[in-house]
Each structure stands twice: as C-alpha cells, then as structure tokens.
N, C-alpha and C positions, 0 to 999 in steps of 0.2 A: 804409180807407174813411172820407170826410168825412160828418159829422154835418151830418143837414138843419139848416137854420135857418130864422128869421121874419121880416118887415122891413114898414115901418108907411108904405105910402104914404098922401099929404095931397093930397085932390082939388087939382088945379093947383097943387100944391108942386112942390121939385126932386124930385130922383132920391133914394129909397131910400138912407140909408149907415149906417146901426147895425144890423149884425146881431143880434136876438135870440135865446137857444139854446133858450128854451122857449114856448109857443103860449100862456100865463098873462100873460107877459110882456107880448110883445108887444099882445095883447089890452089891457091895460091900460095903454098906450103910444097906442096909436089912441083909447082913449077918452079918456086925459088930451087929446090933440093936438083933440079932435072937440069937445069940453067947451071947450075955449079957444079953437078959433077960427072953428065953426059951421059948420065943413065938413067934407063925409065923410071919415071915414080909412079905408083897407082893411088887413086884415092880409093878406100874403104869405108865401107857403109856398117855400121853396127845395128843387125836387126833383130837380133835373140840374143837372152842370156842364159845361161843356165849354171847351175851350181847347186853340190851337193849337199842336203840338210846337215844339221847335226847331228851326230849319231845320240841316242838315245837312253841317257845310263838308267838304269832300275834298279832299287835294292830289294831285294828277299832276304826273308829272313830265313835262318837256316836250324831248323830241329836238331836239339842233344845228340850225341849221340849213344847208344846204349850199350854199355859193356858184353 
C-alpha cells in the first residue's frame, strides 16, 4: 500500500510537483511560497490513485489460407 502524501498548490501557479510525506511540511512550504509571493497557497492532500493497466497483447495463430 502507497503512503498518502502532500503537495502545495500557488494560486495561478503551474501544476503541483514535490511531493511532501508529511502535512508539517508541506504546511510550511505554502507559507514560505505565500510570504514570498502574496498569493494563496493551498495544501493538498493525496488520497487515491489510480491508473490504467497494461493493455494486454495476445498472439493467435492464424490458419493458411486456401486458394
């Protein structure tokens, strides 16, 4: 089983990419970023994953064909 983690979006910033492993952390991550550039930061909570299998290749064999 994968360990939740935290991540520190910046009002109209990019997208999320440092995972944090504890909620201290990050907290303190969104206020350095909110202190420096006067916009909101939220902390994020990661509680599902999901993601799609592999697809699944198969060979058949395939019969002569007959004139």
């Amino acid at each position: 089983m994968e360990q939740a983690f935290f991540m520190v979006y910046l009002d109209g910033g990019d997208s999320p990419r440092v995972r944090h492993l504890t909620e201290s952390i990050a907290v303190a991550e969104a206020l350095r970023l909110a202190t420096l550039t006067g916009k909101a930061a939220y902390v994020l909570r990661a509680t599902r994953r999901f993601r799609r299998p592999e697809p699944v290749v198969e060979e058949i064999t395939l019969e002569e064909a007959t004139p």
